[in-house]
KOLVO-545766 format. One record per residue (C-alpha): residue in three letters; z, x, y. Coordinates in steps of 0.5 Angstrom, whole numbers, always signed. Layout:
! KOLVO-545766
("ALA", (Z, X, Y)) ...
***
This chain:
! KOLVO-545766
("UNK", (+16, -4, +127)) ("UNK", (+20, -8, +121)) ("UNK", (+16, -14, +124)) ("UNK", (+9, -11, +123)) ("UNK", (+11, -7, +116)) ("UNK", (+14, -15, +114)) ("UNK", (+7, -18, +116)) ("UNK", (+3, -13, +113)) ("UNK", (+6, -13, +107)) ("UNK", (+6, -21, +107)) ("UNK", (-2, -21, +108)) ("UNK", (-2, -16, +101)) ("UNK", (+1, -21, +98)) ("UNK", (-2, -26, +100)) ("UNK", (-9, -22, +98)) ("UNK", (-6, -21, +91)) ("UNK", (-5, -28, +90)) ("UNK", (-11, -30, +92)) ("UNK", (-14, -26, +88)) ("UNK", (-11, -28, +81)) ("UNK", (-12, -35, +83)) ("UNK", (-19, -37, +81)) ("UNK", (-16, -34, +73)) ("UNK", (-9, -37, +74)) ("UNK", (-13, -45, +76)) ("UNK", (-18, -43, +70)) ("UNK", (-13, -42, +66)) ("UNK", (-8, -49, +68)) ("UNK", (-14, -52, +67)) ("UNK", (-17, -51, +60)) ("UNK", (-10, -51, +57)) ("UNK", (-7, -57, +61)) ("UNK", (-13, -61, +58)) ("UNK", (-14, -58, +52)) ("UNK", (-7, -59, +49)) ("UNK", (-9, -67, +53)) ("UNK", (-13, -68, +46)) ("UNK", (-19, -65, +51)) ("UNK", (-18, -70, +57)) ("UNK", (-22, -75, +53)) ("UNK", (-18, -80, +55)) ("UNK", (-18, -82, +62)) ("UNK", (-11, -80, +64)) ("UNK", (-13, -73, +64)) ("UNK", (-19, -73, +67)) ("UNK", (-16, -77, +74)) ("UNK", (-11, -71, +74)) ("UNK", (-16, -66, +73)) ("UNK", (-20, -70, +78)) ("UNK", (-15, -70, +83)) ("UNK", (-12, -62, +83)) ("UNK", (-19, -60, +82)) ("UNK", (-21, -64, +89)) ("UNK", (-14, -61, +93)) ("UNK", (-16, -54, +91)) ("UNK", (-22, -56, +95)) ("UNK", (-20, -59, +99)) ("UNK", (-15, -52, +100)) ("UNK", (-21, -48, +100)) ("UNK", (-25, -51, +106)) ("UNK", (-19, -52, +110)) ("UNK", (-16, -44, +109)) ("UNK", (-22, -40, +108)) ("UNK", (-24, -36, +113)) ("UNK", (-32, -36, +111)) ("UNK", (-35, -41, +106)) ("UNK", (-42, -39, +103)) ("UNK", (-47, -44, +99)) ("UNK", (-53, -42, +96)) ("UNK", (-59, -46, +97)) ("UNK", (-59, -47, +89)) ("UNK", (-51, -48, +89)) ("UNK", (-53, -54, +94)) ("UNK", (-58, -57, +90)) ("UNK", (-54, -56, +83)) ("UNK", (-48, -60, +87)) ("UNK", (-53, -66, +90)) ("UNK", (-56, -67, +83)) ("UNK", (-49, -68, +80)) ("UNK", (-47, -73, +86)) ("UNK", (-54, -77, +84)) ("UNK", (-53, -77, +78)) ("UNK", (-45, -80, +79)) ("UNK", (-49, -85, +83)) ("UNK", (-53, -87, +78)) ("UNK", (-49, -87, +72)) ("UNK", (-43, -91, +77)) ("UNK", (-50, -96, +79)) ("UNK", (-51, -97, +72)) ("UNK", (-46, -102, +71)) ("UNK", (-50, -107, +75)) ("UNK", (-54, -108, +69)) ("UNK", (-49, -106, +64)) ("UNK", (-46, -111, +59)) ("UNK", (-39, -107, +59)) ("UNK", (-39, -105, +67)) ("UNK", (-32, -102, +66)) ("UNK", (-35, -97, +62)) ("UNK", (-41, -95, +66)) ("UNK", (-36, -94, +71)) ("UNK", (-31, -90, +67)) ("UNK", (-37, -87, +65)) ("UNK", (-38, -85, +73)) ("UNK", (-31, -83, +73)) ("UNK", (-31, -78, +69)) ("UNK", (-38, -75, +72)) ("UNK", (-35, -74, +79)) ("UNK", (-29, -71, +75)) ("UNK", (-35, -65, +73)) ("UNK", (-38, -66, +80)) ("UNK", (-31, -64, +83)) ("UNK", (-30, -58, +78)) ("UNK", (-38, -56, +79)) ("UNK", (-36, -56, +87)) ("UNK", (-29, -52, +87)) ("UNK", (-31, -47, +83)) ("UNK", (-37, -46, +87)) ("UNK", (-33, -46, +94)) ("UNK", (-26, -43, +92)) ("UNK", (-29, -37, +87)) ("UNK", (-33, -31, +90)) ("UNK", (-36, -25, +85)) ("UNK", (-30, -21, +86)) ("UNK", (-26, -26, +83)) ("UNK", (-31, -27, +77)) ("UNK", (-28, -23, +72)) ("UNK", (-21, -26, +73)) ("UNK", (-23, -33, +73)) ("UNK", (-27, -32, +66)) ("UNK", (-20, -28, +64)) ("UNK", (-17, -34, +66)) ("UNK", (-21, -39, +62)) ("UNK", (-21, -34, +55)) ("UNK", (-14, -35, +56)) ("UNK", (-13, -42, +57)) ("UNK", (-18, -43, +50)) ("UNK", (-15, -38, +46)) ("UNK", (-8, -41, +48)) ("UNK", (-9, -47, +45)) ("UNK", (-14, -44, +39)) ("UNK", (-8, -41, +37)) ("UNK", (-3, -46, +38)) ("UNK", (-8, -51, +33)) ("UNK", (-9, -45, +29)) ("UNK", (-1, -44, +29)) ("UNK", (+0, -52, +27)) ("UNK", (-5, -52, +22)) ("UNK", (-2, -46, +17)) ("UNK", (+5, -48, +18)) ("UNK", (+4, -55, +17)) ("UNK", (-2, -54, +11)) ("UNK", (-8, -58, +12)) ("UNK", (-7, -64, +12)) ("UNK", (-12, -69, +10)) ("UNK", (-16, -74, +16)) ("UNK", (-19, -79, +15)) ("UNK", (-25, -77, +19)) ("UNK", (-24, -70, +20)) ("UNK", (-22, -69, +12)) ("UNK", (-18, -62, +12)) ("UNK", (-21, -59, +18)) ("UNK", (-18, -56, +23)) ("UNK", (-18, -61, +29)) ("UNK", (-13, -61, +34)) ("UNK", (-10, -60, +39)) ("UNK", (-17, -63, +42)) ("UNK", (-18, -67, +37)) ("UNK", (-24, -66, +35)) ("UNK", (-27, -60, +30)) ("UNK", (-33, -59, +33)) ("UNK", (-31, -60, +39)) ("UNK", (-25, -54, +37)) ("UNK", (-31, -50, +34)) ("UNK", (-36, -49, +41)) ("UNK", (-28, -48, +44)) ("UNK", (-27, -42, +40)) ("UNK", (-34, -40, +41)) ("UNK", (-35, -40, +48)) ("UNK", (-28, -36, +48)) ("UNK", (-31, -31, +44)) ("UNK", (-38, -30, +49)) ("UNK", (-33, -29, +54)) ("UNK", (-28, -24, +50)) ("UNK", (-34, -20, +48)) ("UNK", (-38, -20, +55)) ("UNK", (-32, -19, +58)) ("UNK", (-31, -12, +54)) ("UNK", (-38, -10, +55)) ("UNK", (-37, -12, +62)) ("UNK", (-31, -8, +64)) ("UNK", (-31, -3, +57)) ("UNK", (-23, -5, +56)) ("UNK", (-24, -6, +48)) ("UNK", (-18, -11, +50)) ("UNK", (-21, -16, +51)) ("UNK", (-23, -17, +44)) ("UNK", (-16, -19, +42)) ("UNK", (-16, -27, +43)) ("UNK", (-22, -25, +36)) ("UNK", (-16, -25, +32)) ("UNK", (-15, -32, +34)) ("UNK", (-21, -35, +35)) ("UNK", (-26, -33, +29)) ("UNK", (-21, -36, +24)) ("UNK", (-21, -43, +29)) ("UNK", (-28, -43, +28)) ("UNK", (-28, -41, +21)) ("UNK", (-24, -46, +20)) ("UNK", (-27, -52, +24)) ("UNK", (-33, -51, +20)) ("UNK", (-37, -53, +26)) ("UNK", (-44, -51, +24)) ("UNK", (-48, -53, +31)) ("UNK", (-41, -48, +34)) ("UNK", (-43, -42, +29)) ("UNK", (-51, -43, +31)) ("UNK", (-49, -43, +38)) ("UNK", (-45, -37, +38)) ("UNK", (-50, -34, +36)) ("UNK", (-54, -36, +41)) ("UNK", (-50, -34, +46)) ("UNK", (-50, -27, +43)) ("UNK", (-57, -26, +44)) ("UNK", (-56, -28, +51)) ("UNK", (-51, -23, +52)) ("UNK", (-55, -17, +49)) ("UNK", (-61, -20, +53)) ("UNK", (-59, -20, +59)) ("UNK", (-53, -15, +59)) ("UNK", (-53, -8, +62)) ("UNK", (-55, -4, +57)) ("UNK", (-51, -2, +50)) ("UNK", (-51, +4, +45)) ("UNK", (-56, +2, +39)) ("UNK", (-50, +2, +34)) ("UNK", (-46, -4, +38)) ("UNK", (-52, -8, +39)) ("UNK", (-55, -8, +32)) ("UNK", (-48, -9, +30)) ("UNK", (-48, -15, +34)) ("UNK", (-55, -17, +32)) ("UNK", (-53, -17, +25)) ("UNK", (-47, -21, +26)) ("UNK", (-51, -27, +30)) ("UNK", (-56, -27, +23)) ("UNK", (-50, -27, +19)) ("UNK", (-48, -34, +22)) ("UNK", (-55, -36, +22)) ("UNK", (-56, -34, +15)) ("UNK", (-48, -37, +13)) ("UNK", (-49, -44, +17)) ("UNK", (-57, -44, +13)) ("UNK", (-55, -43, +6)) ("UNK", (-47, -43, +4)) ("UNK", (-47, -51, +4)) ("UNK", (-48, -55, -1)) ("UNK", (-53, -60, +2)) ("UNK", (-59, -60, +1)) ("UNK", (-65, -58, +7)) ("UNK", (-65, -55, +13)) ("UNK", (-64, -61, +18)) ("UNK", (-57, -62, +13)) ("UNK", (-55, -55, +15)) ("UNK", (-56, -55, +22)) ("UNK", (-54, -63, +25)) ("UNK", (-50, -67, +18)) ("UNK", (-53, -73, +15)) ("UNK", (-52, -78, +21)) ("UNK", (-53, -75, +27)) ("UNK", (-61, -76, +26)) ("UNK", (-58, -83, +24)) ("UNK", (-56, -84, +31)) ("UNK", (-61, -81, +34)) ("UNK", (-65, -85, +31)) ("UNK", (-62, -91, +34)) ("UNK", (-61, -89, +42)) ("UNK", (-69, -87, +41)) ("UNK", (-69, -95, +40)) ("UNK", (-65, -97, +45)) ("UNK", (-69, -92, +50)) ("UNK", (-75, -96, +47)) ("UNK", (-71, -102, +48)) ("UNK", (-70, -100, +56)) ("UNK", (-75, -95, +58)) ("UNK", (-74, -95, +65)) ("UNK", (-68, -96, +67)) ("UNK", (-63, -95, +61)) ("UNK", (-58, -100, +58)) ("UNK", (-53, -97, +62)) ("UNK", (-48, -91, +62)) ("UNK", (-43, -93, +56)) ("UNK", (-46, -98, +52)) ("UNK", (-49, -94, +46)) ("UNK", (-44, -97, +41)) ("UNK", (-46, -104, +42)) ("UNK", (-53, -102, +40)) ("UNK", (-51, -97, +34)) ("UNK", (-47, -104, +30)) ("UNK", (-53, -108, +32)) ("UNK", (-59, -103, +29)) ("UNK", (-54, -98, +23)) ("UNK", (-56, -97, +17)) ("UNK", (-50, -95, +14)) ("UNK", (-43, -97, +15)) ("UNK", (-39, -92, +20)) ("UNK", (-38, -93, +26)) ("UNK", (-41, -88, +33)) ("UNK", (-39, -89, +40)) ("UNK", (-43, -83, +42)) ("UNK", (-50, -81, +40)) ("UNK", (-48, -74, +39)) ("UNK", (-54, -71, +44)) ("UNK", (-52, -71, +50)) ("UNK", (-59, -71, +53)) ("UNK", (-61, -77, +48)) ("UNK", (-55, -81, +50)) ("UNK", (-57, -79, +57)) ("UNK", (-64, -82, +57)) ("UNK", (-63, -88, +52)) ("UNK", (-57, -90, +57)) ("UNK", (-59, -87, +64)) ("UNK", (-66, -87, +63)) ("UNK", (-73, -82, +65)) ("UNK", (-69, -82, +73)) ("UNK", (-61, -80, +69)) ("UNK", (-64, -75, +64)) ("UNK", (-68, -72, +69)) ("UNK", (-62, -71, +74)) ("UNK", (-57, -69, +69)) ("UNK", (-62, -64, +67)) ("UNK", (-63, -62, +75)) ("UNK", (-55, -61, +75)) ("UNK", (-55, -57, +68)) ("UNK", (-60, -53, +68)) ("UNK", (-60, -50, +76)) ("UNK", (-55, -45, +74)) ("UNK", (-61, -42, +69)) ("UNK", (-64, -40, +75)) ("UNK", (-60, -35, +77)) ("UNK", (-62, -31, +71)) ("UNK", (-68, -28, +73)) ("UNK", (-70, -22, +69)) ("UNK", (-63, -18, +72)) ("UNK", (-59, -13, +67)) ("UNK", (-52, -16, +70)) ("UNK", (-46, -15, +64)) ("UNK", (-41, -20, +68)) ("UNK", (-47, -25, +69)) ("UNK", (-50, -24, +62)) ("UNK", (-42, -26, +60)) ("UNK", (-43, -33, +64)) ("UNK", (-50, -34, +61)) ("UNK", (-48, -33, +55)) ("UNK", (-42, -37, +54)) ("UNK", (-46, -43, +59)) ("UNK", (-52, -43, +54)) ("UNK", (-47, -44, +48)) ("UNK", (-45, -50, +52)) ("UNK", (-51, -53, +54)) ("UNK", (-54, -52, +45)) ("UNK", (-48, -55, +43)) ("UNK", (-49, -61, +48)) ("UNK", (-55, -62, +44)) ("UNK", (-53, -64, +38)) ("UNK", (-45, -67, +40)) ("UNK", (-42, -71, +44)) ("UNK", (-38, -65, +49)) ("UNK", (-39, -69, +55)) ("UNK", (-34, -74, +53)) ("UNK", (-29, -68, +52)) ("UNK", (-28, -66, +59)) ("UNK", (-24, -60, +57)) ("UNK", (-30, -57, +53)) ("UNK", (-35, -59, +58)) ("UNK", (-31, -55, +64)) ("UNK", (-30, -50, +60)) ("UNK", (-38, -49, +60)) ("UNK", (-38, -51, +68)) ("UNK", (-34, -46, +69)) ("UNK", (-40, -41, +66)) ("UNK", (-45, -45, +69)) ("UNK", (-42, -45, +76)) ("UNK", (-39, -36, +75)) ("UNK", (-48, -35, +73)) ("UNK", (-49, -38, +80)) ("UNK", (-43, -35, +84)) ("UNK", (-45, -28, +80)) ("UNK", (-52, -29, +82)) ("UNK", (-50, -30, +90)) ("UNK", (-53, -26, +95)) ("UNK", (-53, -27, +102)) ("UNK", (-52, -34, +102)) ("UNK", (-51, -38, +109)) ("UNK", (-45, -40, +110)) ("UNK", (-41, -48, +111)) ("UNK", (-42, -49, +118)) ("UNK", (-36, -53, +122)) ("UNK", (-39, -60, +121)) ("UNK", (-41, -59, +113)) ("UNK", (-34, -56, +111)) ("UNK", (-31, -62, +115)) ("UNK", (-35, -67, +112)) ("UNK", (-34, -63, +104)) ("UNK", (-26, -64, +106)) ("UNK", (-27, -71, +107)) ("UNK", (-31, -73, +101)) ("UNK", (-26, -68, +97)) ("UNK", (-20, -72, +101)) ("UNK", (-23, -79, +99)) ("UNK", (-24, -77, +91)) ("UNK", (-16, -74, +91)) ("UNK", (-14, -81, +94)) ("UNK", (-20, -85, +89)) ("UNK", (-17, -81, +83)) ("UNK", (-9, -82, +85)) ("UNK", (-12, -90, +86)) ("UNK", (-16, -89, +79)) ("UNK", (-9, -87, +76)) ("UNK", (-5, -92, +77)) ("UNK", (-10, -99, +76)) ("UNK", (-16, -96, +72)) ("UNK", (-17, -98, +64)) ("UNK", (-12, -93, +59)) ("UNK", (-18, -93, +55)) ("UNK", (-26, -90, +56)) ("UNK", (-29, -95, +54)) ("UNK", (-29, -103, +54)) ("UNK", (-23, -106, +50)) 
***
C-alpha cells in the first residue's frame, strides 16, 4: 500500500513538473538570451541551439505520443530548406564563414520551431506564454532599472535611449511590445486582471526606447487580438481600440521630422533598402549570399554611416538568398497564419497577436540578427500552430527516430560550433 501511495504520488509530481516546464524553458530562454546582449553573438546562439535540441531530443525519446500537424510538418520542412539554402550559399559567397554563421543561427530558429512544437501541447499553451511574458518582462525591468538608476547615459549610436540589455532599442522596443500582446491576451484569455501587471514595466520600456516600428506593431497586434479574440464587453474593446489609434497618431505626429515615411521607418532605412534592391538586381537569381549585404552598402551608400544589416528581413532575404530563399523563409513565417482561420479563440488570438508584431516589425529591422527577439516571436508563432491542433497524426516509431537523431547531431554540431567557430557573426 506505502509502495502504490509512493508511486502515485511520484507520478502527480512528475505531472505537475511536465506541466510548468514548457513556462519554466520559455522563461530561461528569453531571459538567458536577453541579458546575452540578445544572443546576437554566436556564443549565445550555440548554447541556445544546443539546450533547445536535447529538449527535443528528451521529448521524442519520453513521450508517450507525439502528434504533428500536416501544416507543423510543412512549417518544419521549409526552415530545414531554408537553413540549407542559406548554408549552400557560402559556395558562391565572398565571406563564406559568414554565409555559414548566417546558416548557423537559422538552424538555431529550425531547433526552437521543432522543440516548441514537439514538446508543447494546447494544454501547456497558457504556461509557455506566461512563461515567455515573464522572461521579457524580466529583462524589460532590468534595463529599465539600470537605465533610471544610472541616468541616461549618452550612446554614440543609440543617443540616450534605452537599449540595454539587448543592446539595441528597437530591438527592446518590439521585446516590450510583444510582452504587452501577451500580458494582455492573456488576461482576456483567462480574465485574471494579473496578468496585466508586467505593464508597469513594460509600457515605460517601450516609452523610452522610442521605437516607432514597435509602437506601430503593437498596435497591429491589438487588432489581432480583438479580431480574432472571444468576444469582450464594448467598453474594453473600444478602450483598446482607442489606445492602438492613439499609438498611430503619437508615432505619426509627435515627431519633429517632416513626412509620413520619416515617421514610420527613420531617414536611412529607405537609404538601405535602396541599395539591397541593387544588390538583388545585381544578382536576381541566386542572391549574393547569406551575410554580405555590408559589402554592398560601402560600395553603393551614400551617406557616411556604416550598416550590416538592410533593416528588412524580407529585403535582406531576397537581395542575399534570392526569389527561391524569400520564398522559403516566408513558407516558414507565414504557415503559422494559416492556423487562424476565422475562429474566435482568445488563447489563439494572444499568439497571433504577438506572432503578427514580430513578423511587421521583422519588416522594417533587423530582428533576425537577434535571436532573443526572434524567438520570442517563434514562440507566438509556433503556440498559433500547436493552439490550432486538432487531431493530428501522431510520430510513428521510425520518424521519431530519425527526428532524436537529427536533433542528436544538431546538439553534437552546436557543442562543435562552440568551441571551433568564429566569436563573431560576420567575417573579421
Amino acid at each position: 500500500m506505502t509502495n502504490t501511495a509512493s508511486l502515485r504520488a511520484a507520478l502527480d509530481a512528475r505531472a505537475k513538473i511536465s506541466a510548468w516546464l514548457p513556462g519554466l524553458v520559455g522563461f530561461c530562454v528569453l531571459a538567458a538570451d536577453g541579458i546575452a546582449a540578445g544572443a546576437y553573438l554566436p556564443r549565445a546562439w550555440r548554447l541556445t541551439t544546443f539546450a533547445l535540441a536535447v529538449l527535443t531530443v528528451a521529448a521524442l525519446i519520453g513521450r508517450s505520443r507525439v502528434e504533428l500537424a500536416r501544416v507543423e510538418r510543412w512549417c518544419l520542412a521549409a526552415f530545414a530548406a531554408l537553413v540549407v539554402w542559406t548554408a549552400f550559399s557560402s559556395q558562391w559567397s565572398f565571406h563564406p564563414r559568414t554565409s555559414l554563421l548566417e546558416g548557423e543561427r537559422t538552424l538555431l530558429y529550425l531547433t526552437a520551431a521543432a522543440a516548441l512544437l514537439v514538446c508543447v501541447e494546447r494544454s501547456s499553451l497558457p504556461l509557455l506564454l506566461a512563461g515567455a511574458l515573464a522572461g521579457m518582462t524580466t529583462i524589460c525591468a532590468y534595463g529599465l532599472v539600470t537605465y533610471l538608476v544610472h541616468g541616461r547615459v549618452y550612446h554614440p549610436i543609440e543617443g540616450r535611449l534605452l537599449f540595454e540589455p539587448l543592446g539595441y532599442a528597437n530591438g527592446l522596443g518590439i521585446y516590450s511590445a510583444i510582452g504587452l500582446l501577451l500580458a494582455a491576451g492573456l488576461a482576456l484569455a483567462t480574465r485574471r486582471i494579473v496578468c496585466l501587471a508586467p505593464a508597469v514595466v513594460l509600457l515605460p520600456v517601450l516609452y523610452y526606447t522610442s521605437s516607432r516600428a514597435a509602437m506601430v506593431a503593437l498596435a497591429a497586434g491589438v487588432v489581432v487580438l480583438l479580431t480574432f479574440g472571444s468576444r469582450i464587453p464594448r467598453s474594453v474593446a473600444g478602450f483598446l481600440g482607442v489606445a492602438a489609434a492613439g499609438l498611430l497618431v503619437a508615432v505619426v505626429f509627435v515627431q519633429r521630422e517632416q513626412g509620413l515615411a520619416r515617421h514610420l521607418v527613420g531617414e536611412q532605412r529607405p537609404r538601405y533598402w535602396h541599395v539591397a534592391w541593387r544588390q538583388y538586381e545585381a544578382h536576381p537569381w541566386l542572391g549574393s549570399a547569406a551575410g554580405t549585404f555590408d559589402e554592398y552598402w560601402l560600395r553603393w551608400r551614400t551617406v557616411p554611416s556604416y550598416a550590416r544589416d538592410a533593416h528588412s528581413l524580407y529585403l535582406e532575404t531576397l537581395a542575399e538568398l534570392g526569389p527561391l530563399g524569400l520564398a522559403l523563409l516566408l513558407a516558414a513565417l507565414l504557415l503559422p497564419l494559416l492556423a487562424l482561420g476565422r475562429r474566435r479563440d482568445p488563447l489563439l488570438a494572444t499568439a497571433a497577436a504577438g506572432y503578427v508584431a514580430y513578423l511587421i516589425h521583422a519588416a522594417v529591422d533587423w530582428d533576425w540578427e537577434l535571436p532573443a527577439v526572434t524567438v520570442a516571436g517563434l514562440m507566438c508563432g509556433m503556440a498559433l500552430l500547436v493552439a490550432a491542433r486538432r487531431d493530428a497524426p501522431e510520430l510513428g516509431g521510425r520518424a521519431r527516430a530519425s527526428l532524436a537523431a537529427i536533433a542528436f547531431g544538431v546538439a553534437i554540431l552546436a557543442l562543435v560550433r562552440l568551441h571551433t567557430g568564429p566569436a563573431l557573426p560576420f567575417a573579421p
